[in-house]
Z-matrix of the N, CA and C atoms (Angstrom, degrees):
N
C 1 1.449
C 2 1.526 1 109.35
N 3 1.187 2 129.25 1 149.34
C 4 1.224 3 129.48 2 -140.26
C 5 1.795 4 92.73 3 -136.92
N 6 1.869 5 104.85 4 55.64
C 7 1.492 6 92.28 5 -170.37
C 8 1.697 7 94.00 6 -123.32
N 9 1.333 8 110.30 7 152.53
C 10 1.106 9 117.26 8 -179.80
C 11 2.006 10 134.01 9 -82.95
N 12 1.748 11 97.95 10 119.31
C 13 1.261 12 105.63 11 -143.43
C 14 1.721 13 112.23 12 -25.14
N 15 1.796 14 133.82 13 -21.58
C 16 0.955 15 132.47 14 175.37
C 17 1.549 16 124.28 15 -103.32
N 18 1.661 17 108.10 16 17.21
C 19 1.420 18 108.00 17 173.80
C 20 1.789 19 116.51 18 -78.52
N 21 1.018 20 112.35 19 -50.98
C 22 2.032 21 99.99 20 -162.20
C 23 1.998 22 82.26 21 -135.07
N 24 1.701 23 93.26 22 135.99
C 25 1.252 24 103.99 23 -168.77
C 26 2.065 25 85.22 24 -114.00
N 27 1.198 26 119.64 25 151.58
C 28 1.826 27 123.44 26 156.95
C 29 0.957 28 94.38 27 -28.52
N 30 1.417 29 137.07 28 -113.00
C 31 1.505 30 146.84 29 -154.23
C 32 1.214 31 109.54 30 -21.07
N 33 1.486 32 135.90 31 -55.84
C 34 1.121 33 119.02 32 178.03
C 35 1.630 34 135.78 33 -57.08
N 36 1.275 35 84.79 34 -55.73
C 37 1.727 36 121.84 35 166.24
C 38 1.888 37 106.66 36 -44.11
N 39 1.387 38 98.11 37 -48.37
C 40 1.816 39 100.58 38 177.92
C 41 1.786 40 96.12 39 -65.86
N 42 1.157 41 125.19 40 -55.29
C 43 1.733 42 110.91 41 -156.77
C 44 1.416 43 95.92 42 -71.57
N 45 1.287 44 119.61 43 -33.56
C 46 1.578 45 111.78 44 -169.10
C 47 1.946 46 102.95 45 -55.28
N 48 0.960 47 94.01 46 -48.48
C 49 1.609 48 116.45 47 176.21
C 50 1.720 49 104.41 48 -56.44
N 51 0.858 50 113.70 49 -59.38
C 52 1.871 51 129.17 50 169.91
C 53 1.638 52 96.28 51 -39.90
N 54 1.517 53 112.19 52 -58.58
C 55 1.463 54 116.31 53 -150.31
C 56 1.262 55 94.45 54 -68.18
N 57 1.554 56 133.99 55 -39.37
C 58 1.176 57 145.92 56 -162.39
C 59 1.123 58 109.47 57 -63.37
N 60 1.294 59 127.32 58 -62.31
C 61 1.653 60 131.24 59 179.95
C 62 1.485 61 101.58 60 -83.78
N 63 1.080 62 156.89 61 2.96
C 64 1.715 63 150.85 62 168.49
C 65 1.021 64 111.66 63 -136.35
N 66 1.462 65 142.97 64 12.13
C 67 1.497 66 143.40 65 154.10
C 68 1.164 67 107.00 66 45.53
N 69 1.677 68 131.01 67 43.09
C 70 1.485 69 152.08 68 140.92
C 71 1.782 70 113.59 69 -141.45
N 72 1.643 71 117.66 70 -171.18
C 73 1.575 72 110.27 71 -176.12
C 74 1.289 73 61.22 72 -120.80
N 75 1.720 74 81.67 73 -178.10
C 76 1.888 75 103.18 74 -154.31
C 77 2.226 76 65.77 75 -111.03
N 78 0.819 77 100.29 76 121.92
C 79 1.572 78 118.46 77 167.20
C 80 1.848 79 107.00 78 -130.07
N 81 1.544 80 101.39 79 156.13
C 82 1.493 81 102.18 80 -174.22
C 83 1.646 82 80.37 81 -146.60
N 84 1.112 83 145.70 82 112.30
C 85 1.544 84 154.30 83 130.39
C 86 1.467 85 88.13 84 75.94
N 87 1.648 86 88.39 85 85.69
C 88 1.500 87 119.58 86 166.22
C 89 1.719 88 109.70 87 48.55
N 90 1.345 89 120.11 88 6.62
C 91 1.446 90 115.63 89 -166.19
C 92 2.038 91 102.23 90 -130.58
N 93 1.337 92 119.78 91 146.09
C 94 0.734 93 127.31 92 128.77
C 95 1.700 94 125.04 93 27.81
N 96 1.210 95 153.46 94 50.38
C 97 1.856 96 127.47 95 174.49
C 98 1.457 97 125.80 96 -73.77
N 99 1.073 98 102.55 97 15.05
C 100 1.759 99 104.17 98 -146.95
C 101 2.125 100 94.69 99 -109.10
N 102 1.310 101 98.49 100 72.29
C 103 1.773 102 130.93 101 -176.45
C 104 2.016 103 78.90 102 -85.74
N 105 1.440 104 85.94 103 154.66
C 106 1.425 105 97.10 104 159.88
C 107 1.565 106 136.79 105 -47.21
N 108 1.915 107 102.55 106 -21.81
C 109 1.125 108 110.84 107 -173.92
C 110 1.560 109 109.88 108 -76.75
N 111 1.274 110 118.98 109 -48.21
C 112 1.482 111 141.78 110 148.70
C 113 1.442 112 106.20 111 -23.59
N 114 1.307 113 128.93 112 -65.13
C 115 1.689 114 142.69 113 -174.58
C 116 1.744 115 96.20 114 -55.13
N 117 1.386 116 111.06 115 -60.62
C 118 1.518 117 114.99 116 -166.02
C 119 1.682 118 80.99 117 -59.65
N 120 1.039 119 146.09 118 -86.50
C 121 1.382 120 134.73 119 -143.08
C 122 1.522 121 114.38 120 -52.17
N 123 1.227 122 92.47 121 -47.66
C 124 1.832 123 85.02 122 170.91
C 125 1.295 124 141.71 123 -61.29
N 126 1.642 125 101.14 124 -24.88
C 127 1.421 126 124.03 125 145.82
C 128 1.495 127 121.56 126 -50.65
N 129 1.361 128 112.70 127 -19.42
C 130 1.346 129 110.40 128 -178.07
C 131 1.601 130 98.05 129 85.10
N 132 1.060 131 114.06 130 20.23
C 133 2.117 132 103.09 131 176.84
C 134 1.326 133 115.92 132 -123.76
N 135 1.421 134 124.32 133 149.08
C 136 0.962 135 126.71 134 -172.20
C 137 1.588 136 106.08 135 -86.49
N 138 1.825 137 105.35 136 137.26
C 139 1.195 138 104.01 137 168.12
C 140 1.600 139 107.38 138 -99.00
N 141 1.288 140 108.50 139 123.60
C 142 1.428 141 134.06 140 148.11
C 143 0.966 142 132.12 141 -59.89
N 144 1.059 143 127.34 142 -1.23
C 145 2.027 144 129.46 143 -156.47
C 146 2.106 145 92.83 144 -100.67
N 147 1.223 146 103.29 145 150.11
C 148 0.988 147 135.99 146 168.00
C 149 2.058 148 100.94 147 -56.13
N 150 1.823 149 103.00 148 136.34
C 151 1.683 150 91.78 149 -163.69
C 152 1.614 151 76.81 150 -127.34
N 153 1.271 152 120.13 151 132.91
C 154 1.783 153 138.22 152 166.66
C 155 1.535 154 109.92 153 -120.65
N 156 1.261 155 104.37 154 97.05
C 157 2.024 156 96.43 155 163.31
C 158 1.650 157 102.11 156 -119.55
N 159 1.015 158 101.63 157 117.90
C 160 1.061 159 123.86 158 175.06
C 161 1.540 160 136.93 159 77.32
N 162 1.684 161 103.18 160 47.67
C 163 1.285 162 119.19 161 -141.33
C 164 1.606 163 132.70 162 63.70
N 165 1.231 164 105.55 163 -20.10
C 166 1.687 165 125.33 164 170.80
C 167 1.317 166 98.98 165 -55.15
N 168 1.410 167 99.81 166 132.69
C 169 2.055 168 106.95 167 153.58
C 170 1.770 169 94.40 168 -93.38
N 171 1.300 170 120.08 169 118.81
C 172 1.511 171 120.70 170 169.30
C 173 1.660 172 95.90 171 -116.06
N 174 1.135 173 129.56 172 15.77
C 175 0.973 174 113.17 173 174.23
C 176 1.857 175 109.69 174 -159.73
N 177 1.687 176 113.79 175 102.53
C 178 1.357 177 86.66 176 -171.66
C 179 2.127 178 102.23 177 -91.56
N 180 1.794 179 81.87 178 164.72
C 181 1.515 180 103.38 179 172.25
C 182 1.734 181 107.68 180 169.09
N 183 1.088 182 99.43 181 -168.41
C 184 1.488 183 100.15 182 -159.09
C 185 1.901 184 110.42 183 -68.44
N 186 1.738 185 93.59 184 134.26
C 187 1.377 186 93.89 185 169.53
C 188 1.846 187 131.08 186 -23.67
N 189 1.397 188 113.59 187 142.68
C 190 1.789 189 112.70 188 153.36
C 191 1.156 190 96.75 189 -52.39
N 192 1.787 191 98.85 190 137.58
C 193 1.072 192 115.53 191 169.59
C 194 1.893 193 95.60 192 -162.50
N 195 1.747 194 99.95 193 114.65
C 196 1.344 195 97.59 194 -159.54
C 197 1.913 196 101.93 195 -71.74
N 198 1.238 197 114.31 196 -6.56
C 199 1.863 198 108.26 197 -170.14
C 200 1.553 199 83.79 198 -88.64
N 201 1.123 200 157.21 199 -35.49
C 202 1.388 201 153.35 200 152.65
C 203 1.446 202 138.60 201 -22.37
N 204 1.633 203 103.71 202 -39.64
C 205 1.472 204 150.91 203 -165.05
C 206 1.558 205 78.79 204 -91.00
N 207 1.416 206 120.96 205 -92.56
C 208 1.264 207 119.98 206 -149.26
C 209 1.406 208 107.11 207 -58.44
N 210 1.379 209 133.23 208 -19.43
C 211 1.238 210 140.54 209 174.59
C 212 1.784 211 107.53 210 -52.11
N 213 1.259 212 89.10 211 -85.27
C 214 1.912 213 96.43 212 160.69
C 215 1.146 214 119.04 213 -22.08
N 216 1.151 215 115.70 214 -70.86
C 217 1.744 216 130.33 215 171.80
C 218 1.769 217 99.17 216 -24.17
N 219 1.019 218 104.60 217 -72.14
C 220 1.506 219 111.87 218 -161.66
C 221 1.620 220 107.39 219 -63.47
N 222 1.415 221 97.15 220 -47.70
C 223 1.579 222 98.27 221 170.78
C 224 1.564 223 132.80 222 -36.69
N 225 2.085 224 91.10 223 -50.36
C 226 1.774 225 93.13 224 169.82
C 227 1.336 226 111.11 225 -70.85
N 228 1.178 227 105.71 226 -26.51
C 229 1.823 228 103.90 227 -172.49
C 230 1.241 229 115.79 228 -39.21
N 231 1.600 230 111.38 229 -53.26
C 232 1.130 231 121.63 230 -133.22
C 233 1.937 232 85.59 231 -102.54
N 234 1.255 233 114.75 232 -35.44
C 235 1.241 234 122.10 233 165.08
C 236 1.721 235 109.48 234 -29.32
N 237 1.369 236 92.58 235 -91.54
C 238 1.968 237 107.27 236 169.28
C 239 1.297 238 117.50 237 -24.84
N 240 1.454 239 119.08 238 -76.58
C 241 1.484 240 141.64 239 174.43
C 242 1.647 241 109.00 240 -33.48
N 243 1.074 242 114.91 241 -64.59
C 244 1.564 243 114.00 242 -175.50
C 245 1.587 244 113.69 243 -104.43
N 246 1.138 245 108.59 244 -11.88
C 247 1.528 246 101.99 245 -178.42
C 248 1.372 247 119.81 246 82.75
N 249 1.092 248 128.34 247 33.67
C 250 1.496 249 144.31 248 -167.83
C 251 1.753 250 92.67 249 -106.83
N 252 1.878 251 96.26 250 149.90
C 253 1.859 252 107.55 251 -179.15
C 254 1.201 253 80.19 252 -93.29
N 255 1.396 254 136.35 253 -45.59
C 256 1.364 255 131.46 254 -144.97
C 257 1.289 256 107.01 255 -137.01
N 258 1.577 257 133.04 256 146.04
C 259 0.987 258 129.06 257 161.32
C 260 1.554 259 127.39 258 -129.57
N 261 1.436 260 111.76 259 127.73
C 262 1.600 261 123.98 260 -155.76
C 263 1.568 262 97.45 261 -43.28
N 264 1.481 263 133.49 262 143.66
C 265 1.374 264 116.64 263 162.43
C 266 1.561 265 87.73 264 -129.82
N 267 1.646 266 93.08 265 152.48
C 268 1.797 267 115.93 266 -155.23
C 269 1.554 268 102.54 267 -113.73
């Protein structure tokens, strides 16, 4: 794809995608919900990652780990972007 490293970020790309199938954005108190964790579900994927609000573990699973993160990232990307359930990883 031939887009420029600061044209279309996930987040956007996920609500546009959100807006499409639920004809609203996924907002939670006037802001934004649509976190990676939000993205993985709409992707249809399970997030695994370890959940902390407020120093709290409310959710265990595997440590942050930002080469992990960007993995995902790309995963929904490429999910949204092309319309793929699955995407081959090499």
């Amino acid at each position: 794809m031939p887009f420029h490293y600061r044209t279309f970020d996930l987040h956007s790309i996920a609500q546009i995608k959100y807006f499409q199938l639920n004809n609203k954005l996924l907002i939670d108190k006037d802001h934004s919900d649509m976190g990676l964790s939000n993205i993985l579900k709409l992707c249809g994927m399970t997030d695994e990652r370890r959940k902390i609000e407020d120093g709290i573990i409310v959710r265990n699973g595997k440590e942050h780990n930002a080469l992990e993160d960007a993995k995902l990232t790309a995963e929904c990307f490429s999910r949204i972007v092309n319309g793929e359930k699955s995407f081959k990883r090499i």
